[in-house]
N, C-alpha and C positions, 0 to 999 in steps of 0.2 A: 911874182910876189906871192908870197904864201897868206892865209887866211890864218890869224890862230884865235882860237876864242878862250877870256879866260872867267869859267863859270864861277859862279859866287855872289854872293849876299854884298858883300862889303867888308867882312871877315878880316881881323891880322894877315890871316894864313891866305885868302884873297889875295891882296893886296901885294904882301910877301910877292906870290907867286906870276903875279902881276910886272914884278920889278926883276925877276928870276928869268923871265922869260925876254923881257925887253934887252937885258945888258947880254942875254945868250945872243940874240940877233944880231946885235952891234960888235960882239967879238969877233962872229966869225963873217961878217960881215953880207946876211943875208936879211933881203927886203922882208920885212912882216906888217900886216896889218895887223894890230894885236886890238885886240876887240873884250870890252869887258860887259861881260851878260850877266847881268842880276833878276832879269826875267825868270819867276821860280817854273812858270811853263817851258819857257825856251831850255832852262835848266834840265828839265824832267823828261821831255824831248829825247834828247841824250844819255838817258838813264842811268841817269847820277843820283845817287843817295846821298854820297857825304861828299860833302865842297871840302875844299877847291876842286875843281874838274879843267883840264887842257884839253881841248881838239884846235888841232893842225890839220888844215885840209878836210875838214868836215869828218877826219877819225879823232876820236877820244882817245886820247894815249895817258891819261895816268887822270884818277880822280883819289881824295878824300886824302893826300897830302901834298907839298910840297916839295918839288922832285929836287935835285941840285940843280945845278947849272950844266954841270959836264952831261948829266942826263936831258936836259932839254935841248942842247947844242946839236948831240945824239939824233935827237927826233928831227931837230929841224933841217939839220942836211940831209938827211932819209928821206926826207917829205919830197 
């Protein structure tokens, strides 16, 4: 099962990114814990400047937009 953390505030683009990642999981049908961190420490940890931030597997693969779908699908069978 994969870890994925999704960093942010609570933000639209959060949130957004949130539901981008859940429905990529379910298409291709891989386990994820999807985890959502509004901890501005746990954030900065991972040095992230601009939210939204994704880490899959304790790497950071994309911060400060909202990736597509076909881009997170991408990461997640990689992982």
């Amino acid at each position: 099962m994969l870890t994925v953390k999704v960093l942010g505030a609570g933000c639209s683009n959060c949130t957004q990114l949130e539901q981008v990642v859940r429905l990529a999981a379910d298409r291709i049908g891989v386990q994820a814990d999807v985890q959502k961190v509004d901890d501005y420490g746990e954030i900065m940890a991972y040095n992230v400047l601009a939210t939204p931030g994704l880490v899959i597997n304790e790497h950071l693969v994309s911060t400060g937009r909202v990736p597509t779908e076909s881009e997170v699908m991408n990461w997640l069978v990689n992982a």
